[in-house]
LUMPAMAR-884979 format. One record per residue: residue in one letter; x, y, z of N, C-alpha, C in turn. Coordinates in steps of 0.2 Angstrom, whole numbers, plus 5000, padded with zeros to 4 digits. Example, Ala and Ser with C-alpha at 12.3 -4.5 7.8 and 13.67 -1.06 7.14 Angstrom:
<vexzas>
A506649725039506249785039506649845039/S506449895035506849955036506450005039/
</vexzas>
This chain:
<vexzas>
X584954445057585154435064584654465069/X584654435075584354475079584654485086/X584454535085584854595093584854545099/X584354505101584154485106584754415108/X584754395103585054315102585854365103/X585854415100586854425100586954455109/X586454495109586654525117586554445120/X586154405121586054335125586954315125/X587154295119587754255117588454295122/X588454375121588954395126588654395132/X588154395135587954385143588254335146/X588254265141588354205142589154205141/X589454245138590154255141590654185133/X590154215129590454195121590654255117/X591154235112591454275109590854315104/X590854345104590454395095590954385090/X590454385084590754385077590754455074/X591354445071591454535068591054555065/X590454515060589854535058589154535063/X589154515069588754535074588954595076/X589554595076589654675082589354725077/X589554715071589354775064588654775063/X588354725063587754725065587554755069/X587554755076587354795081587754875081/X588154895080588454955081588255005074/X588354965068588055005063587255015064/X586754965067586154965068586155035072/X586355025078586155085083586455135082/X587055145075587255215071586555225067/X586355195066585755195060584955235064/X585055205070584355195076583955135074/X583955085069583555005071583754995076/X584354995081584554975085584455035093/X583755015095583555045101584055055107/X584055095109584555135117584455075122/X583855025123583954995127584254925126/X584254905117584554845116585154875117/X585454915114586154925116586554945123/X585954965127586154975136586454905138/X585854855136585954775138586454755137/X586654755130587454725126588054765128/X588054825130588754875133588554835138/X588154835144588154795149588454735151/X588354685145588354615144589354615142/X589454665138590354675135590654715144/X590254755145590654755154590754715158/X590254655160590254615164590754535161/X590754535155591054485151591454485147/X591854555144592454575143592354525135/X593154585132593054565125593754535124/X593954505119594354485118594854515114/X595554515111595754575107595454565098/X595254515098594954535091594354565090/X594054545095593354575095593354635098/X593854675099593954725101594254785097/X594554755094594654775084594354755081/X593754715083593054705078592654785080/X592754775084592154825088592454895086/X593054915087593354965086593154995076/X593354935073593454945065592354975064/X592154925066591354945066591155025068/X591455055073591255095075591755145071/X592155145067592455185064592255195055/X591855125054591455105049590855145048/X590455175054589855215056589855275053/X590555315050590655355049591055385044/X591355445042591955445038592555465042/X593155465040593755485043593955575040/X594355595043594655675044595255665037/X595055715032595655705028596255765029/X596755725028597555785029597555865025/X597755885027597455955025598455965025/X599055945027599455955027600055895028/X600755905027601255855025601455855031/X601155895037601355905045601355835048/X601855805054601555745056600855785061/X600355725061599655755063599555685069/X599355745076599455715082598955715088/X598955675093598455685098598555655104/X598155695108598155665114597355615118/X597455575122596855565125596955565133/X596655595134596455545144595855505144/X596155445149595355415150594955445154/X594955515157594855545164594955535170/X594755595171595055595178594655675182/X594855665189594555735191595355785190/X594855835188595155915187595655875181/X595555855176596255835171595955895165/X596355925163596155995159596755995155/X597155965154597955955150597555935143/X596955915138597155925134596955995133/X596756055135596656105134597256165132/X597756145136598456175137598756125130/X598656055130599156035125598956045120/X598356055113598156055108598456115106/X598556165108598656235107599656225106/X600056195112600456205112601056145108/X600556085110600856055100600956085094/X600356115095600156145087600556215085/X601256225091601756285091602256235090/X602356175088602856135086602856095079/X602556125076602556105068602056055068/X601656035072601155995071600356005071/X600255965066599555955066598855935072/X598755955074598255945082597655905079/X597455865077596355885077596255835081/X595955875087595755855092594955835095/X594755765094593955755094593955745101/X593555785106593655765113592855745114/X592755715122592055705123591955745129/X591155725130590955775136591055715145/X590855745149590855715153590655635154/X591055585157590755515160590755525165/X590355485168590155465176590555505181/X591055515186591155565188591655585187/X592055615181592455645176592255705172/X592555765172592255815167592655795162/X592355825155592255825150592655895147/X593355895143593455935138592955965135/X592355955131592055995128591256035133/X591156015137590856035144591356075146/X591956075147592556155151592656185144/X592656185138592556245133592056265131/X591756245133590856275130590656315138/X591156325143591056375148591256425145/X591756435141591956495136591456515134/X591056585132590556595131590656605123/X590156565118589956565113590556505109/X590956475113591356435110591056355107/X590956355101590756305098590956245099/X590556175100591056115100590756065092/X590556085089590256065084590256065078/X591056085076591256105068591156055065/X591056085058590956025051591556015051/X591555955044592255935042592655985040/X592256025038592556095033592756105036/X592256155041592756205047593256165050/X593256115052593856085056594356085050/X594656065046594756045040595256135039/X594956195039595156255037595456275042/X595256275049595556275056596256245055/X596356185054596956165056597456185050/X597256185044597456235040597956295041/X597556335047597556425047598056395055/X598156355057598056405066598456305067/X598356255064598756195068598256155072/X597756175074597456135081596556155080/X596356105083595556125086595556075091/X594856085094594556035099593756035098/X593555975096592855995094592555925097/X591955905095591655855097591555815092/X591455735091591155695086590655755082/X590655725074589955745072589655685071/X589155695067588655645064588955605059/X589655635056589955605049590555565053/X590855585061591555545061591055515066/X591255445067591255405073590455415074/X590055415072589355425075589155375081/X589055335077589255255083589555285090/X590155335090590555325095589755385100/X589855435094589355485099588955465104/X588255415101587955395103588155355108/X588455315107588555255114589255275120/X589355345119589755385124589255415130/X588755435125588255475131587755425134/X587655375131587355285133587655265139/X588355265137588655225144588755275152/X588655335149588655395154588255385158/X587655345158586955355161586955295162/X587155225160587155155161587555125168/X587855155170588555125172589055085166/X588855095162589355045159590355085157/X590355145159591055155158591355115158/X591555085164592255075166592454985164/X592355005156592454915152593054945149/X593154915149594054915146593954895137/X593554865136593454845127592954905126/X592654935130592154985126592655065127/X593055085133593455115133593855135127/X594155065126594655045120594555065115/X593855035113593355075107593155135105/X593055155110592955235109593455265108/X593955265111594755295111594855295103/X594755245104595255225097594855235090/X594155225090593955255085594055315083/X593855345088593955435086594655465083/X595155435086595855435085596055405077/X595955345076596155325069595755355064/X595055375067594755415060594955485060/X595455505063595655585067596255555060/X596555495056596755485053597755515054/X598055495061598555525065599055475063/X599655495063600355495065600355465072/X600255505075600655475083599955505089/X599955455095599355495100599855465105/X599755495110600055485117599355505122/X599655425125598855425130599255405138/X598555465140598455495149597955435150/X598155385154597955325157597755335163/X597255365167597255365176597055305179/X597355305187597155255191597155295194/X596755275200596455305210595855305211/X595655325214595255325215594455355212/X594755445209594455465206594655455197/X594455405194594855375190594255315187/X594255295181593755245181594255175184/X594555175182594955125184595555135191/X595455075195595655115202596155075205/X596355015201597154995201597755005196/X598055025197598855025191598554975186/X598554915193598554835186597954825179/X597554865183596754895178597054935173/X597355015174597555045170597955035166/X598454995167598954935162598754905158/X597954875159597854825155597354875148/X597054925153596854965148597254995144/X598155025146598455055140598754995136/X598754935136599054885134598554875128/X597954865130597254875124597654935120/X597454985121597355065118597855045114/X598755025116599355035112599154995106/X598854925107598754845103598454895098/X597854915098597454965094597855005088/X598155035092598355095089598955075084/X599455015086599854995081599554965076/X599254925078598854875072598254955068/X598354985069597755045066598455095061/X599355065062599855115059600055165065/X599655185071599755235075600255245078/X600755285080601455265084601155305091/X601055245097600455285100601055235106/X601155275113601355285118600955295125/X601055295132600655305137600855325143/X600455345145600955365154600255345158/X600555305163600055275169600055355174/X599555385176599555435180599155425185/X599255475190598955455197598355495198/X597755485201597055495200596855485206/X597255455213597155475220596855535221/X596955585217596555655222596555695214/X596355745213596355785207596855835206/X596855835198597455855194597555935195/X597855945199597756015201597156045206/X597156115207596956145213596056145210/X595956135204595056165202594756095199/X594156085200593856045199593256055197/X592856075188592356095188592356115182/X592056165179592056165171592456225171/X591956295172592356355172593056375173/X593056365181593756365186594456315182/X594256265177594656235176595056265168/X594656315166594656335159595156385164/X594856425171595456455171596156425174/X596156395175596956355180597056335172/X596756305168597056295160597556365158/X597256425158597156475155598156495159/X597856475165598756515170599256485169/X599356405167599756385165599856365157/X599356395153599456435147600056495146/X599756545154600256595155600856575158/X601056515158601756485163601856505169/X601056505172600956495178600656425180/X600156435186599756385187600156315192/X599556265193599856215198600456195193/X600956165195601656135193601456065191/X601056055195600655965191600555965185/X600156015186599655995179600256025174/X600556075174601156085168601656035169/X601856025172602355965170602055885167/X601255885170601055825166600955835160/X600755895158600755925149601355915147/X601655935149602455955148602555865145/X602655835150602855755152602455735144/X601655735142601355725138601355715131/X601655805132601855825125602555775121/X603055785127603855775125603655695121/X603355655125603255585122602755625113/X602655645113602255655106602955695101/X603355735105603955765099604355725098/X604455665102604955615102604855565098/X604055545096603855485092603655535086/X603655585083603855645078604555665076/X604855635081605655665078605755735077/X605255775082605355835081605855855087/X606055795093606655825097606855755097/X607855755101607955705098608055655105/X607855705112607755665116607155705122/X606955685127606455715132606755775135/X607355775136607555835140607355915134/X607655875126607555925123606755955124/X606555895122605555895121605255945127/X605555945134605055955138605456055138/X606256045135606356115135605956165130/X606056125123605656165120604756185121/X604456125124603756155127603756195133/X604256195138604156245142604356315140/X604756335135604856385130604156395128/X603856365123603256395122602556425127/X602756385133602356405138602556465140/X603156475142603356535144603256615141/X603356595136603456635129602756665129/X602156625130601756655128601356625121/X601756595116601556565110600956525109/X601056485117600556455119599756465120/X599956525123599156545124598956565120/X599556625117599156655110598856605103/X599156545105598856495100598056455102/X598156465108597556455112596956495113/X597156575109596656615109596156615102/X596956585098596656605091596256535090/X596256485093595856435092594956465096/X594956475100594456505104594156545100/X594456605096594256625091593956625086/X594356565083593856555078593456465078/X593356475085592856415087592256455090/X592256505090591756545092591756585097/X592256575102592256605109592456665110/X592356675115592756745119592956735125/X593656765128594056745134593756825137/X593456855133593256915137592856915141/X592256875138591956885140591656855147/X591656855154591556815161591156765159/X591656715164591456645165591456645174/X590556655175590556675182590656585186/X590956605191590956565197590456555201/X589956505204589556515211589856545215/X589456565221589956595227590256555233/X590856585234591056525239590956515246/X591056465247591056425254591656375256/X591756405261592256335264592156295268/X592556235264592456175268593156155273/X592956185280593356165284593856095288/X594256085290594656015294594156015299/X593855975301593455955306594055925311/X594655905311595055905318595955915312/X596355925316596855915317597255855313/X597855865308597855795307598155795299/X598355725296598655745288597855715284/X597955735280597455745275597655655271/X597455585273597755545271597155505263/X596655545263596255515258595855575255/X595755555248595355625245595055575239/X594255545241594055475238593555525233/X593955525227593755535221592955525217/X592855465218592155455220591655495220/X591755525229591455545230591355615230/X592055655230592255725226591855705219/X591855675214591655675207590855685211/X590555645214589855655215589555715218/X590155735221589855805224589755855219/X590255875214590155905207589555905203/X589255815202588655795198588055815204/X588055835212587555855214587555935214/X588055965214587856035210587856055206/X587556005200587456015195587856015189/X588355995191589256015186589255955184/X589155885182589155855179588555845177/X588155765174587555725171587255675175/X586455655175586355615179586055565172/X585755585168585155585160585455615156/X585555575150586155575143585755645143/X586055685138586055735136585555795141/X585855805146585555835150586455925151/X585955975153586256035154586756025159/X587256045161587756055167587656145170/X587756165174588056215175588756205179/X589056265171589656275171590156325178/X589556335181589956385188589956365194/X589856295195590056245198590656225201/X590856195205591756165206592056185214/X592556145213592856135220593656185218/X593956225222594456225224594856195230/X595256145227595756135235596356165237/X596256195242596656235244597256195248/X597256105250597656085255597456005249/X598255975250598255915243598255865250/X598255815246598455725248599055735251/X599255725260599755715263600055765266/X599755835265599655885269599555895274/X599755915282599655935288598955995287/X598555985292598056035294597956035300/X597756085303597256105310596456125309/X596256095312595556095315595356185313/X594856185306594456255307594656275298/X595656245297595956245292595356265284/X595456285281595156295273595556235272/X595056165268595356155263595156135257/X594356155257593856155250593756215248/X593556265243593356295242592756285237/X592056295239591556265235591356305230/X591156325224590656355220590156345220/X589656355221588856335221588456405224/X587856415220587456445221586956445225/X586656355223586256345226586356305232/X585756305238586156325244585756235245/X585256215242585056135243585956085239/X585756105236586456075231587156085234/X587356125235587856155239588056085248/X587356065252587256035258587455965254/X587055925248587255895250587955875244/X588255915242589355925240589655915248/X589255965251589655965258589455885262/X589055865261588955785265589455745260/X589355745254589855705252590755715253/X590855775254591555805255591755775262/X591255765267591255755275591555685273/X591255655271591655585269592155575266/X592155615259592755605256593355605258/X593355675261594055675265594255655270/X594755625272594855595279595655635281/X595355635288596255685290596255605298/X596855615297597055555303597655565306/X598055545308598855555313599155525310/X599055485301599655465299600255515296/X600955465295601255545293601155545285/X601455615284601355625274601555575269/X601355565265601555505261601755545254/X601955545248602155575243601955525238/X601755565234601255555227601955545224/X601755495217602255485212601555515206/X601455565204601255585197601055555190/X601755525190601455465183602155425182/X601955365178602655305175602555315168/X602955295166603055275157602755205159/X602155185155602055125155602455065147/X602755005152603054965148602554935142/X602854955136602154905131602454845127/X602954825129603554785126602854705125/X602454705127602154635126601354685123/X601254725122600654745118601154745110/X600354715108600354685101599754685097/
</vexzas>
């Protein structure tokens, strides 16, 4: 086959054969298959879209790349995804706090896309926390303790590794068939029972209508049943960020407070809301009111964090050791007025311009970076008000967060509007 001819045929907005896609996804697990033929063909599947067998072609390939996660126990074994979002840090809180309900956790997260932090970028602010266990080590972990979070290695999903950090740098994210694929790979070779997936739409969001996020969860569910998975979703809302901190460090700590059964009330009830859909396709509660009493018992309790520690522990880290913050700065209301817009966008860009997200695949972050909002979407303020607090050290990098912020937020004389958090998304025609 030749690479040229297959990336041509999807440009041209023709189907691919399950033996092309294999061809190309195993090739560029292997490296025959160079970074820019594959930039091209993610490119050519973004603008052209896949169809749903070639979407299960694509998905089966990239899970072909690799090996699968074997059971270590008779536990049901469980997981969550988000497609991202700004400040989303709920799988950090939920891996820990599943893993206090008889279940098995193994958790393969990724790092940063486009302007979305990255699970394993906010625990590698932990200092010395690993994101990179073997099978073993993962495999003894869930064993000892229920739960990990690590990263693809070179044995599961490799395929997936590579062309995660490809599309970070390409524009090619926000494809609903290469989305699909990634998700799902990692997931069915995680070899799971049940996954329950965090769907965002708004505008910090790759996907920035409902109707886009819908068709993404309707993909993800098709997948996951056709894969045996009993897999679920909730549309969430990604107009403004998931909580008060936005950033890698800051967000391990607002993770951390509502560990302690503190913290913003969004983000714990979105875990919460999360979780209970995973107890309830386990049969471990026998309705959501129980689901969300017995995780908020855990949160409260403490069990939670303690499970959280012990993961940390033996993933290499230490919660002792300081996770420094840049210094701050406030970003002021320039007039009077409700806070009607907070463009996601352009908050995520201000992040990647002090250096807290990527611009070049595998490039460093700094972790002490981030925004706190002190004033949400629909808020009243006066003129002078705090309602950014910035982290940034550097004072070049720092100007141009605050030129992007001047835009982002808009304050005006409409009146407050009220956020809805999230829906149970209908999948009664996913198949």
């Amino acid at each position: 086959m030749i690479p040229a001819v297959i990336i041509a045929k999807k440009r041209d907005g023709l189907d691919l054969r399950a033996e092309e896609i294999d061809y190309m996804i195993s090739g560029y697990a292997k490296g025959t298959i160079p970074d820019y033929q594959m930039s091209a063909l993610a490119m050519a599947i973004l603008l052209q879209g896949m169809d749903h067998r070639e979407v299960a072609d694509l998905t089966d390939a990239m899970i072909r790349s690799g090996s699968t996660l074997h059971r270590v126990s008779d536990l049901p074994r469980v997981d969550k995804h988000s497609t991202g979002g700004l400040g989303d840090k709920t799988s950090l809180i939920l891996a820990p706090l599943l893993a206090c309900c008889e279940l098995d956790v193994p958790m393969i997260s990724g790092r940063g896309l486009g302007i979305t932090g990255g699970t394993l970028d906010k625990l590698e602010s932990i200092p010395g926390y690993r994101c990179n266990l073997s099978d073993e080590e993962s495999e003894s972990q869930l064993r000892k303790i229920h739960c990990f979070i690590t990263g693809a290695t070179d044995h599961l999903v490799p395929a997936d590794k590579k062309l995660y950090g490809l599309r970070d740098v390409t524009g090619t994210v926000p494809s609903i068939a290469l989305i699909t694929a990634s998700i799902m790979s990692k997931k069915i070779a995680e070899t799971l029972d049940a996954l329950v997936l965090d769907v965002k739409c708004g505008s910090g969001a790759f996907l920035a209508t409902e109707e886009r996020a819908s068709e993404l969860a309707r993909s993800l569910i098709a997948i996951g049943k056709r894969a045996g998975v009993m897999t679920s979703a909730l549309i969430t809302d990604m107009d403004q960020p998931l909580g008060a901190m936005v950033g890698n460090a800051c967000e391990v700590d607002e993770s951390l407070d509502v560990l302690r059964g503190q913290g913003p009330l969004e983000v714990r009830e979105l875990t919460i809301e999360l979780g209970a859909r995973v107890l309830m396709m386990t049969q471990r509660a026998p309705d959501l009111m129980t689901a969300r009493v017995q995780l908020r018992e855990h949160l409260d309790s403490g069990r939670a964090m303690e499970r959280f520690e012990a993961m940390v522990h033996m993933q290499g880290g230490d919660l002792r050791q300081p996770r420094p913050l840049g210094r701050r700065h406030p970003w002021t209301a320039p007039r009077s007025g409700t806070i009607t817009k907070l463009d996601g966008q352009k908050i995520g860009q201000a992040i990647i311009a002090m250096g807290g997200g990527r611009t070049v695949a595998g490039q460093s972050i700094d972790p002490s970076v981030g925004l706190l909002f002190e004033r949400r979407l629909g808020d009243t303020v006066h003129r002078g008000d705090v309602v950014v607090r910035i982290f940034c050290d550097n004072g070049l990098r720092m100007e141009e967060a605050i030129r992007l912020l001047d835009s982002a937020i808009v304050i005006d004389d409409a009146p407050p509007r009220t956020q809805v958090l999230w829906k149970d998304f209908d999948d009664t025609n996913a198949s």
